[in-house]
C-alpha positions as CSV (number, residue, x, y, z in Angstrom):
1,X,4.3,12.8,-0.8
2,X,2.6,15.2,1.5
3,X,2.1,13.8,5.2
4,X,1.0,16.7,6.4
5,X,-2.5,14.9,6.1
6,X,-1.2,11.4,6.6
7,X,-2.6,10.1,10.0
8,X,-2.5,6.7,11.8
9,X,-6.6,6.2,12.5
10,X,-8.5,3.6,14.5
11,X,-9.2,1.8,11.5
12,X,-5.5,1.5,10.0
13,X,-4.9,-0.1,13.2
14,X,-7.8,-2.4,13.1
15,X,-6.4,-3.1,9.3
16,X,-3.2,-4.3,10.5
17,X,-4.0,-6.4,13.2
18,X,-6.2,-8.4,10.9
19,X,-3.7,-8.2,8.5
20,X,-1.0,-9.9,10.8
21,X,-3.6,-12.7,12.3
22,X,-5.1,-13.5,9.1
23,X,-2.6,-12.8,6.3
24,X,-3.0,-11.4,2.8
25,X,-6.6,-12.7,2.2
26,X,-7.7,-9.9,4.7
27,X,-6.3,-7.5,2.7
28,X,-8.6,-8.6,-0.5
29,X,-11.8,-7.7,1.6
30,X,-10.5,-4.3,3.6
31,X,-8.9,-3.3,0.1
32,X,-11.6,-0.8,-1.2
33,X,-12.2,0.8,2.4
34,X,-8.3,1.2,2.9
35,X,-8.3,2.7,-0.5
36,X,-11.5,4.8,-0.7
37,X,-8.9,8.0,-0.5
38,X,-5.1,9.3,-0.4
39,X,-4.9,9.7,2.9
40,X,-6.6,6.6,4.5
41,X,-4.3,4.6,2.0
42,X,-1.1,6.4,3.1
43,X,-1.9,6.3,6.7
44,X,-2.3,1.8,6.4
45,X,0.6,2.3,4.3
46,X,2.8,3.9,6.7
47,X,1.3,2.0,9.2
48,X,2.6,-0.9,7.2
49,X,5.8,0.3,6.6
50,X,6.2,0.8,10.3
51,X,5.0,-2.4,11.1
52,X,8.0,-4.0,8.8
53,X,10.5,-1.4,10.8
54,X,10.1,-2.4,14.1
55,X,10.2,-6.4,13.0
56,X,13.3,-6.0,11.3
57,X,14.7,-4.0,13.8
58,X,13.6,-6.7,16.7
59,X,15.0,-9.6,14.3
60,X,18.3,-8.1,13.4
61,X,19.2,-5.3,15.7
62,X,22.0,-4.1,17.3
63,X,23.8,-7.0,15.8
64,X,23.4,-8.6,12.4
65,X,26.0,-9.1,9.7
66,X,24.8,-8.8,6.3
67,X,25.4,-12.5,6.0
68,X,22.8,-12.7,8.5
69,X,20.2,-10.7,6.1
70,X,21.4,-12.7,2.7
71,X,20.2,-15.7,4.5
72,X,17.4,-15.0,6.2
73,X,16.1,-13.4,2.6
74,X,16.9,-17.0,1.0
75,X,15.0,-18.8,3.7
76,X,12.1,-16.6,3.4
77,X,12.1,-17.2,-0.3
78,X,12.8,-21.5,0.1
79,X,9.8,-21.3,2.3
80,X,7.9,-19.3,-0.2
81,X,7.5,-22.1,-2.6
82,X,5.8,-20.9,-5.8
83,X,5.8,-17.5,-4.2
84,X,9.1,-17.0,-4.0
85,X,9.4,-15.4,-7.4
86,X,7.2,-12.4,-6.0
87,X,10.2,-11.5,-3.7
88,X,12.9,-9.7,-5.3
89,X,16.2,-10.7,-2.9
90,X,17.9,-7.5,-4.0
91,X,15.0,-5.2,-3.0
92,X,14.1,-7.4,0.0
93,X,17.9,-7.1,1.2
94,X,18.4,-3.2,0.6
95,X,14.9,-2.6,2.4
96,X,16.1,-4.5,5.5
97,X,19.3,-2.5,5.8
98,X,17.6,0.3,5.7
99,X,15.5,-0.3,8.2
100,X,18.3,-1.6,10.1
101,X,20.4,1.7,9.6
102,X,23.0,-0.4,7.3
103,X,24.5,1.2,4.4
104,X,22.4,0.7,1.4
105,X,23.3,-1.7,-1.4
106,X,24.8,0.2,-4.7
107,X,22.2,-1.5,-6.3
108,X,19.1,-1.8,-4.4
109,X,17.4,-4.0,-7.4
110,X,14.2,-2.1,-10.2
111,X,13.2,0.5,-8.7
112,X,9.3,-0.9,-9.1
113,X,6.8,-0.1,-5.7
114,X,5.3,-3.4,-6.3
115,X,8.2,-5.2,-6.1
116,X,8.9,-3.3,-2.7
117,X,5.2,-3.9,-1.2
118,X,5.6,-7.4,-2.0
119,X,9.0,-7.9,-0.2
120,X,7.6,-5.8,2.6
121,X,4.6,-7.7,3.0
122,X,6.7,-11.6,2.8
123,X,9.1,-10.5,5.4
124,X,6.7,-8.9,8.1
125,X,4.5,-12.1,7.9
126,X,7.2,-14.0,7.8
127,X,8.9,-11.9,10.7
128,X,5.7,-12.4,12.7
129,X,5.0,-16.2,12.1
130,X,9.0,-16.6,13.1
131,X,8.4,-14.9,16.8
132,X,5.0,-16.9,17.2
133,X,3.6,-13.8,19.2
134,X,1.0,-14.3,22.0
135,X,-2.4,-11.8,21.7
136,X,-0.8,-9.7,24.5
137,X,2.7,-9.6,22.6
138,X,1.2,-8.7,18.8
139,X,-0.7,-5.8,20.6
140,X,2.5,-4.8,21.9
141,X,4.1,-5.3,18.4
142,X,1.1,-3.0,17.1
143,X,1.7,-0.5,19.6
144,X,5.0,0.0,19.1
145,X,4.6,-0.2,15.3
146,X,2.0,2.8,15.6
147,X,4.5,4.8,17.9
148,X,7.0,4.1,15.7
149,X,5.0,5.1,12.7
150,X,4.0,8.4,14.0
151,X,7.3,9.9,14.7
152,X,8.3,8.6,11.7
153,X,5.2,10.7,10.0
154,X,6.2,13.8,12.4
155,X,10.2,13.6,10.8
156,X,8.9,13.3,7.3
157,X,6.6,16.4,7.9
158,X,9.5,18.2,9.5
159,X,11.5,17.4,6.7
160,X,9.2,18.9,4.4
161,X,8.9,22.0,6.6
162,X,12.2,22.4,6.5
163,X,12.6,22.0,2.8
164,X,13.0,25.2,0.6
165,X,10.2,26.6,-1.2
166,X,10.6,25.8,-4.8
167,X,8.4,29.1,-5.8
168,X,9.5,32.2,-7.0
169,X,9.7,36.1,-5.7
């Protein structure tokens, strides 16, 4: 992907705090203007990806033991109910220790971006419900999840400025 053009607008903010006060059903109604093109979809994207970052990090950083992250992904799938099938435990697990700089599982489950959007999604609602945040502390969560998310943008665009060219002389 090219983030050169990727960037974390007004409305990508806007996007997520809905999304975190009202859940999923937000989503259904900002989906077309979130998607009208690459880059406003990449920049809510990341912005969502961030978002799960920075709750993982606050729920399981510096110390967690992977026991820790086995069952806090079979809670979060009990209290799913009928929704718990959405959320693959493998990819769910692998995401969290890599956001938590743990090493990867050897087999990080399919290899399917829905299945990772959906286990995403469940455990940063889930993460945010669990720390019953105040209006004053989910701004804070959202303004750390946008700091976060930009130099996260600004290392993926290094890394491609820094990768070599693939044409030929």
């Amino acid at each position: 992907m090219d983030y050169s053009a990727v960037e974390i607008r007004e409305k990508n903010i806007l996007a997520l705090r809905a999304f975190l006060l009202e859940g999923p059903v937000t989503w259904a109604s900002l989906q077309s203007e979130m998607q009208k093109d690459d880059e406003t979809a990449a920049g809510y994207m990341s912005l969502l990806y961030g978002a799960f970052n920075v709750a993982v990090r606050r729920k399981f950083a510096p110390a967690y033991t992977v026991g820790d992250i086995v069952r806090f992904v079979a809670e979060l799938r009990i209290k799913s109910g009928e929704e718990a099938g959405l959320i693959n435990p493998l990819v769910a697990e692998d995401m969290i220790r890599r956001a938590i700089g743990a090493p990867p599982l050897k087999d990080g489950g399919p290899d399917d971006v829905s299945l990772a959007l959906h286990a995403e999604v469940y455990v940063l609602l889930y993460l945010i419900t669990e720390a019953d945040l105040g209006r004053a502390e989910l701004e804070q969560f959202i303004d750390e999840a946008v700091a976060y998310t930009e130099e996260w943008l600004v290392a993926r665009r290094a890394e491609a400025s820094a990768a070599p060219s693939s044409g030929t002389v």
